[in-house]
BAMILO-468101 format. One record per residue: x, y, z of N, C-alpha, C in turn; residue in one letter; residue number from 1. Coordinates in steps of 0.1 Angstrom, whole numbers, plus 5000, padded with zeros to 4 digits. Atoms other than C-alpha are relative to their C-alpha. Example, Ala and Ser with C-alpha at 12.3 -4.5 7.8 and 13.67 -1.06 7.14 Angstrom:
BEGIN
NODE    n_x    n_y    n_z   ca_x   ca_y   ca_z    c_x    c_y    c_z   r     k
NODE   5009   4988   5000   5123   4955   5078   5009   5012   5000   A     1
NODE   4991   4989   5000   5137   4989   5071   4992   5011   5008   S     2
END
This chain:
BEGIN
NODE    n_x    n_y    n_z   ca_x   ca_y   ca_z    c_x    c_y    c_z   r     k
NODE   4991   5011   5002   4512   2404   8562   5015   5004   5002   X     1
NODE   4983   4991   4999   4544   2424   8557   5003   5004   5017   X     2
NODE   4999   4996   4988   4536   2437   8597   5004   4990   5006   X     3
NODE   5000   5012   4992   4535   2400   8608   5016   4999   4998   X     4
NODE   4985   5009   5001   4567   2386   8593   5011   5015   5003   X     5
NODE   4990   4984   4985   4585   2426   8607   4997   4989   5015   X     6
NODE   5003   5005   4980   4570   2412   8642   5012   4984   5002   X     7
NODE   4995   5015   5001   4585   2374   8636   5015   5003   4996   X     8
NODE   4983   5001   5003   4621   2388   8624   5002   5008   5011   X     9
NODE   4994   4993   4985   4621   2414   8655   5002   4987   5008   X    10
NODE   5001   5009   4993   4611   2386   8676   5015   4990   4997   X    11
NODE   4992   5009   5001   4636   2359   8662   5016   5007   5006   X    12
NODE   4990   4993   5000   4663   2388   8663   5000   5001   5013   X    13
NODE   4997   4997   4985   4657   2397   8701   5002   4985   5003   X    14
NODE   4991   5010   4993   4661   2359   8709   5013   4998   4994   X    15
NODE   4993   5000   5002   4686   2355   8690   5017   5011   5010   X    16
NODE   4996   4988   4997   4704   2387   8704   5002   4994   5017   X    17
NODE   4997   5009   4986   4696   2366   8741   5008   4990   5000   X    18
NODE   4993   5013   5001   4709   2336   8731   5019   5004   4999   X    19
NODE   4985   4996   5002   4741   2353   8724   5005   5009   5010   X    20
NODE   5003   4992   4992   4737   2373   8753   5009   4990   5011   X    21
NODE   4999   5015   4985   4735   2339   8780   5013   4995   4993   X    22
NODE   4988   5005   5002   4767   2325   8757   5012   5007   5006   X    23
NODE   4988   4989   4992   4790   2355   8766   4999   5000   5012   X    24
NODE   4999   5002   4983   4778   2353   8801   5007   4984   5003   X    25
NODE   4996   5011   4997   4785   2319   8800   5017   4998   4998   X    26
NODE   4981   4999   5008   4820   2324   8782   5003   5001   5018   X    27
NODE   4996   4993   4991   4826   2345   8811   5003   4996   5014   X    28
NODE   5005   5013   4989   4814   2323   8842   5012   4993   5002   X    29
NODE   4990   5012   5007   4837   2296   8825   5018   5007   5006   X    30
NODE   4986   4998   4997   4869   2316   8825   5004   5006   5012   X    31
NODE   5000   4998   4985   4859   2332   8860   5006   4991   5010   X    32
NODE   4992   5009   4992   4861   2300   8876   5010   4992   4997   X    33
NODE   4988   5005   5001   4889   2288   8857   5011   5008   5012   X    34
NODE   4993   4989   4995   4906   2320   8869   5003   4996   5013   X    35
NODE   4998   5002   4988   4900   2313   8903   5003   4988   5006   X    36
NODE   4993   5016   5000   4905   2274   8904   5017   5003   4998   X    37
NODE   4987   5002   5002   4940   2284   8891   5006   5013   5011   X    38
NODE   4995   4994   4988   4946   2309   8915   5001   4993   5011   X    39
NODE   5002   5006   4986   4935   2286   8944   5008   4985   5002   X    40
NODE   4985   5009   5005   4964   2255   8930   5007   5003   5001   X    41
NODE   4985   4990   5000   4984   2283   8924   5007   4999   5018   X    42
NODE   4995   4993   4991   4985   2292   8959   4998   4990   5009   X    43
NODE   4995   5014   4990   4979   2254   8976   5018   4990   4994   X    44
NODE   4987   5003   5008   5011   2243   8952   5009   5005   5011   X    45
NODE   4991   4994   4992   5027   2274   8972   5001   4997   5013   X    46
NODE   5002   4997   4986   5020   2269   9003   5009   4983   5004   X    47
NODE   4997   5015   4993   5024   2227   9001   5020   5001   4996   X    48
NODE   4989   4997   5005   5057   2241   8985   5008   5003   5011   X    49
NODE   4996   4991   4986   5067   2265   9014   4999   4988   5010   X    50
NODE   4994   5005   4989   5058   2236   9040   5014   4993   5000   X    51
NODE   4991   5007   5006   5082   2213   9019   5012   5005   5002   X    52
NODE   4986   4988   5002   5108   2238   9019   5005   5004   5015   X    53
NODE   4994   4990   4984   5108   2249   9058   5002   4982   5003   X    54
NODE   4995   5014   4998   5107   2207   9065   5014   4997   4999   X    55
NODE   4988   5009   5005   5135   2198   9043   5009   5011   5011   X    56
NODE   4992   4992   4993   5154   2231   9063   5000   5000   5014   X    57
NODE   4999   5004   4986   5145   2220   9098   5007   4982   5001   X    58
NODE   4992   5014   5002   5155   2183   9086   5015   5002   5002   X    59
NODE   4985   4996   5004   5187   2199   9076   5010   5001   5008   X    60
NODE   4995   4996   4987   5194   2219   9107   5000   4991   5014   X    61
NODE   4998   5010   4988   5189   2188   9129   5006   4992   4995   X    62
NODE   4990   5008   5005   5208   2168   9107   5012   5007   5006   X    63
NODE   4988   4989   4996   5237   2200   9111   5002   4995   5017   X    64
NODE   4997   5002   4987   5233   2198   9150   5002   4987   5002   X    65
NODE   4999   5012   4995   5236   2161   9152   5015   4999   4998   X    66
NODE   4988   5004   5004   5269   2160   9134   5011   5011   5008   X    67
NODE   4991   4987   4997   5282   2193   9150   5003   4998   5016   X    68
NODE   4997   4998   4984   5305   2189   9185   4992   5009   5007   X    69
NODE   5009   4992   4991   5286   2201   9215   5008   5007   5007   X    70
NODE   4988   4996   4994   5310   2228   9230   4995   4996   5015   X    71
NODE   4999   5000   4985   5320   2221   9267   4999   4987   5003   X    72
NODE   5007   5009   4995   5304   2189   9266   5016   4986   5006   X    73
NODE   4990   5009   4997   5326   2160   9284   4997   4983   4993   X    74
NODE   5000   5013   5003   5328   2124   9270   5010   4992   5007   X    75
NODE   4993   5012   4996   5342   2091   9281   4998   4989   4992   X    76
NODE   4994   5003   5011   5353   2064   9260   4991   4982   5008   X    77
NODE   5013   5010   4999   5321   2036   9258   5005   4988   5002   X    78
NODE   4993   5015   4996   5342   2007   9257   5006   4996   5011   X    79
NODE   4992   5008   4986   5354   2007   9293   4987   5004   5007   X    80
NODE   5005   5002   4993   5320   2015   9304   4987   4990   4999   X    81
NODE   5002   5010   5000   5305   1985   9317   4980   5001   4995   X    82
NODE   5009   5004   5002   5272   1968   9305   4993   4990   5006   X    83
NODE   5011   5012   4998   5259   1944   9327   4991   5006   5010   X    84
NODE   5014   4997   4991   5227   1940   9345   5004   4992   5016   X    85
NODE   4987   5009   4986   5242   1937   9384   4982   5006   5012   X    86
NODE   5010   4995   4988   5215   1938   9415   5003   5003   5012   X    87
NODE   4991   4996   4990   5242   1952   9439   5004   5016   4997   X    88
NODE   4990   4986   5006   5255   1988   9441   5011   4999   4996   X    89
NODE   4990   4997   5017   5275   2001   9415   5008   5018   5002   X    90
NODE   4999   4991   4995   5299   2031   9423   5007   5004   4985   X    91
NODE   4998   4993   5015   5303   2053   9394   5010   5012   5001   X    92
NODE   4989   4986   5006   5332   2079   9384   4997   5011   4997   X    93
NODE   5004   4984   5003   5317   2103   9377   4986   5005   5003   X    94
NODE   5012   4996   4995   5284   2123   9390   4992   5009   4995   X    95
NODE   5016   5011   4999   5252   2119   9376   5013   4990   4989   X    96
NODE   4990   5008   5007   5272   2088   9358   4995   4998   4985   X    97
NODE   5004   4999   5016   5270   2086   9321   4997   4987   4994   X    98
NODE   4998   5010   5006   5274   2047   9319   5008   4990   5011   X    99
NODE   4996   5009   4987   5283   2014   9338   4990   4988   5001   X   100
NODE   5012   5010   4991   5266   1982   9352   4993   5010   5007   X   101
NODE   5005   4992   4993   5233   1992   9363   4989   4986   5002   X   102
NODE   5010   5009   4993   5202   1973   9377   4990   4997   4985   X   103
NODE   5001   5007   5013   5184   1953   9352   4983   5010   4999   X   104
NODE   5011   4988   5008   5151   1979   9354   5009   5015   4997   X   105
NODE   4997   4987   5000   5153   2013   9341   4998   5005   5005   X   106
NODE   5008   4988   5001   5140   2047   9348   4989   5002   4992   X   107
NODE   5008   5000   5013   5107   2051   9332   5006   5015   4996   X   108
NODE   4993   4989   5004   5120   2080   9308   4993   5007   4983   X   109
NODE   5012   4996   5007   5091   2089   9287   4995   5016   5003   X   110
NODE   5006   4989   5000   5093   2126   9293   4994   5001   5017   X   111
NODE   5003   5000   4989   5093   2119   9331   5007   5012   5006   X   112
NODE   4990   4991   4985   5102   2147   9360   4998   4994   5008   X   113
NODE   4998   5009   4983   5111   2130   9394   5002   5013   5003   X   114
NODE   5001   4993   4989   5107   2156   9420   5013   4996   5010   X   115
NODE   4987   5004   4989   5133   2135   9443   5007   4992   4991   X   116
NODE   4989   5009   4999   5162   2118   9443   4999   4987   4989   X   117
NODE   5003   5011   5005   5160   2087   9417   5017   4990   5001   X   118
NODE   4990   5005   4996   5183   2056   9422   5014   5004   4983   X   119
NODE   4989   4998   5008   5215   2059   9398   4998   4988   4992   X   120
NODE   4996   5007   5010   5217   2026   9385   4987   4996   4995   X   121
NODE   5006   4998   5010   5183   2027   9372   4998   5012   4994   X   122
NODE   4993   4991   5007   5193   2059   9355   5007   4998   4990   X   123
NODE   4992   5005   5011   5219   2047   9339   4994   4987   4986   X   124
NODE   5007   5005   5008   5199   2018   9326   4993   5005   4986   X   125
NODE   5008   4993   5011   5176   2045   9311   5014   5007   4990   X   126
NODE   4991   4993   5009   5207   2061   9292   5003   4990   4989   X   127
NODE   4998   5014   5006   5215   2025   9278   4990   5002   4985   X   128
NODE   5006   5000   5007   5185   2031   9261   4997   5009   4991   X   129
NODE   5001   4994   5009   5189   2061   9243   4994   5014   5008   X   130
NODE   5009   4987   4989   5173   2085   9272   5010   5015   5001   X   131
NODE   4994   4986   4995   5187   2122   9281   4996   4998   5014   X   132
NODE   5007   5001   4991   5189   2125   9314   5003   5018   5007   X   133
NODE   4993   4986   5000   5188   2163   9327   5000   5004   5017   X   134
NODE   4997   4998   4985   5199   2171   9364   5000   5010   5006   X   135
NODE   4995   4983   4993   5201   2203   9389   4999   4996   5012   X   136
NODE   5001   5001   4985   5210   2209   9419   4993   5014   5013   X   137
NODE   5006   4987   4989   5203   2242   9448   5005   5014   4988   X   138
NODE   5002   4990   5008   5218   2264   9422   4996   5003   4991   X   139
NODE   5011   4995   5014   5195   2261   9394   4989   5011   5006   X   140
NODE   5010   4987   4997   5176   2290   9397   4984   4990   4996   X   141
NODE   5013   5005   4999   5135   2276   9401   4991   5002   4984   X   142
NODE   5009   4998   5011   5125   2293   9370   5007   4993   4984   X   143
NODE   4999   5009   5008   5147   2274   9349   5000   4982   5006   X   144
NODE   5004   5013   4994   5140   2241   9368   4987   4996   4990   X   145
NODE   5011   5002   5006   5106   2246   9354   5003   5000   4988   X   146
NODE   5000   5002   5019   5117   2253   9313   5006   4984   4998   X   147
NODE   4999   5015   5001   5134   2223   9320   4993   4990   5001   X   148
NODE   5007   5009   4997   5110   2202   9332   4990   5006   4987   X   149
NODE   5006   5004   5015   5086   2212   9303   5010   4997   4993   X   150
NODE   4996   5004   5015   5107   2207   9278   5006   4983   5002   X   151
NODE   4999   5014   4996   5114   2175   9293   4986   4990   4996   X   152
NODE   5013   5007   5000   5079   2166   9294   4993   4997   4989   X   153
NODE   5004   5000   5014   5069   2172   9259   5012   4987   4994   X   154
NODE   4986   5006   5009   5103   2150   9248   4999   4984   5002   X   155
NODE   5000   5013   4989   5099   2111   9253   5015   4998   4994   X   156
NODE   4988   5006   4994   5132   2094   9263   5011   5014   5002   X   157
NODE   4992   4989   4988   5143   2123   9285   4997   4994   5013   X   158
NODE   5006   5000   4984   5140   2124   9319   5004   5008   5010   X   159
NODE   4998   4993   4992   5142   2145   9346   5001   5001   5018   X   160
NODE   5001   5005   4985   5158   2141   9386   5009   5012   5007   X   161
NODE   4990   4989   4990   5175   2167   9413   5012   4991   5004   X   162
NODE   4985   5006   4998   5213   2154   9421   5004   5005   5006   X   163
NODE   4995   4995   4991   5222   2172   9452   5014   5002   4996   X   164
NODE   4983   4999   4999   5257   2165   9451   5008   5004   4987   X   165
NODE   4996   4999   5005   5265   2174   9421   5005   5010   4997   X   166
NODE   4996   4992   4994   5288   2197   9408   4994   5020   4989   X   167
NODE   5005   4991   5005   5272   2218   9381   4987   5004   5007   X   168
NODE   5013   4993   4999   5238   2240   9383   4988   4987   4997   X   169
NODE   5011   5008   5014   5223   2222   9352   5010   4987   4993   X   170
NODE   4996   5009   5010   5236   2189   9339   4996   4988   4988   X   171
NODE   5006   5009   5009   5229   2169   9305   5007   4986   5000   X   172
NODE   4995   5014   5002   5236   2131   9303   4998   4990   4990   X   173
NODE   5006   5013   5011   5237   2108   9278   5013   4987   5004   X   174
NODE   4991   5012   4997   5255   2071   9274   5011   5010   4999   X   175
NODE   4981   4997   5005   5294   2083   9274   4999   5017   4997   X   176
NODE   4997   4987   5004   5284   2121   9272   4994   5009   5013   X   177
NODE   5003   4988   4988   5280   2151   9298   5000   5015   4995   X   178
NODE   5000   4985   5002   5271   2187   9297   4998   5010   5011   X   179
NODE   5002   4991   4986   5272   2215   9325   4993   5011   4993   X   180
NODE   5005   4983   5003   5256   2249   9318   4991   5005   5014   X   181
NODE   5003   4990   4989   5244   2278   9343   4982   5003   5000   X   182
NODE   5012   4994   5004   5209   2287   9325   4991   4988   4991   X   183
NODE   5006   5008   5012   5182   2266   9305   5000   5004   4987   X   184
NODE   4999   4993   5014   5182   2287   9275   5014   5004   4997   X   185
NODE   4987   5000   5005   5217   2281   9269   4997   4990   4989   X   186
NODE   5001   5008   5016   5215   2269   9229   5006   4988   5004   X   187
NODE   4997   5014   5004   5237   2241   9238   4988   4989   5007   X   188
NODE   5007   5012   4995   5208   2221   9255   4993   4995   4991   X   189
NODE   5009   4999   5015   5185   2224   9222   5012   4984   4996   X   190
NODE   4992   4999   5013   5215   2215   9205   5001   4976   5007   X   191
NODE   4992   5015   4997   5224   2183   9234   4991   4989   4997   X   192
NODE   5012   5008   5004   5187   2169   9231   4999   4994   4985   X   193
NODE   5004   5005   5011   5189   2172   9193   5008   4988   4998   X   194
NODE   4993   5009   5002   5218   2150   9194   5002   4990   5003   X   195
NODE   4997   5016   4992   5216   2124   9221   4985   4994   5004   X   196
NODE   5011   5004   4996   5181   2119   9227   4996   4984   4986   X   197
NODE   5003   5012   5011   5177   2082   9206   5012   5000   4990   X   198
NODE   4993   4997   5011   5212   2096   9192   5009   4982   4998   X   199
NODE   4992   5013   5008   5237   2073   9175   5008   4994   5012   X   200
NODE   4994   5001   4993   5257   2072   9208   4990   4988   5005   X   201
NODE   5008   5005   4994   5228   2051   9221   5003   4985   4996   X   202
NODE   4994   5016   5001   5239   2011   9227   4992   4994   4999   X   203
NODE   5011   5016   5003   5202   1996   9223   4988   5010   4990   X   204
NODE   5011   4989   5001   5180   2023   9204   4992   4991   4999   X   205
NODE   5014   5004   5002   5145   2017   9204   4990   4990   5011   X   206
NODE   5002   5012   4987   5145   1998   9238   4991   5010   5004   X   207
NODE   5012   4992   4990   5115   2014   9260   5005   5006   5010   X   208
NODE   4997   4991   4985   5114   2039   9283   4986   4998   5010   X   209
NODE   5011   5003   4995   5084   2029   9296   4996   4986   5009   X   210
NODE   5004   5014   4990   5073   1999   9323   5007   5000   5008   X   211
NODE   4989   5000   4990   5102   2006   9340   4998   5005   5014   X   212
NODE   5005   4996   4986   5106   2017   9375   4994   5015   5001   X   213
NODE   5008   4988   4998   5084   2051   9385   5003   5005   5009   X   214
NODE   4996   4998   4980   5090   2074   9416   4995   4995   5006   X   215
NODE   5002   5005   4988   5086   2063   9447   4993   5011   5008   X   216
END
């Protein structure tokens, strides 16, 4: 009798002894995947933090370049250049022209490259709208023809046309603004796009660059 109830208190004692066994593992489990749950917050927190952080600093820095003069760049004074829609040639002051009566289509200017010649006064149209327009002539060197034209292409209300006669390499255009430079990877072009592409200088934003006329 005394053997039995020995056997029945071992017994109770080794479950017992399990049961307390599977809780501690369980403890353990528990604060494992807490551990790791708060690691894996921890480090989406950081990260959604980090994008938050490089955003607001690229926000910043385009805000910076928008407000910041563009060296070299030439302007003209928006109030004397004209705005109507005329279906006659239009002889412009200045070459590629920044602004003026132009023909009542635009330029489609959706991140277009023209290969040739495009007329001027649907050009200017496209500028009306808020477009860049970026130009070269025989001395642009071929290999920056092409960075230009990608980065054109990627950009909508850009656009891109060859201007023989003109007197820079590389020229930028917006309504009432001009820029020359020698190379494409000259910062101020970054800097001209950040500012005039849909910039504040623009007399209709939000007008389309699109439906308008296409090369020929």
């Amino acid at each position: 009798m005394a053997s039995r109830t020995s056997e029945n208190n071992s017994r109770q004692n080794r479950i017992a002894e399990m049961r307390r066994a599977e809780k501690a593992r369980d403890r353990r489990n528990k604060f494992l995947a807490i551990g790791i749950s708060t690691v894996i917050v921890a480090g989406l927190v950081g990260f959604g933090s980090w994008l938050l952080i490089e955003q607001k600093q690229k926000d910043e820095d385009a805000a910076a370049a928008r407000k910041a003069p563009v060296s070299g760049e030439r302007d003209w004074d928006v109030k004397k250049l004209g705005r109507n829609h005329v279906d006659t040639p239009v002889k412009y002051e200045m070459n590629p022209p920044v602004g003026g009566d132009h023909n009542p289509r635009w330029m489609n200017c959706n991140g277009d490259v023209y290969k040739n010649a495009i007329p001027e006064v649907n050009a200017v149209h496209s500028l009306e709208h808020g477009a860049v327009w970026v130009t070269y002539n025989e001395k642009a060197a071929p290999a920056d023809v092409e960075t230009l034209a990608g980065k054109v292409g990627k950009t909508p209300y850009t656009l891109m046309s060859p201007v023989k006669e003109q007197a820079g390499a590389i020229m930028l255009s917006a309504w009432g603004k001009q820029l020359t430079v020698d190379k494409a990877d000259d910062p101020r072009v970054a800097q001209f796009f950040t500012k005039y592409v849909q910039g504040a200088q623009t007399p209709e934003p939000g007008a389309a660059c699109t439906n308008g006329l296409a090369d020929k």
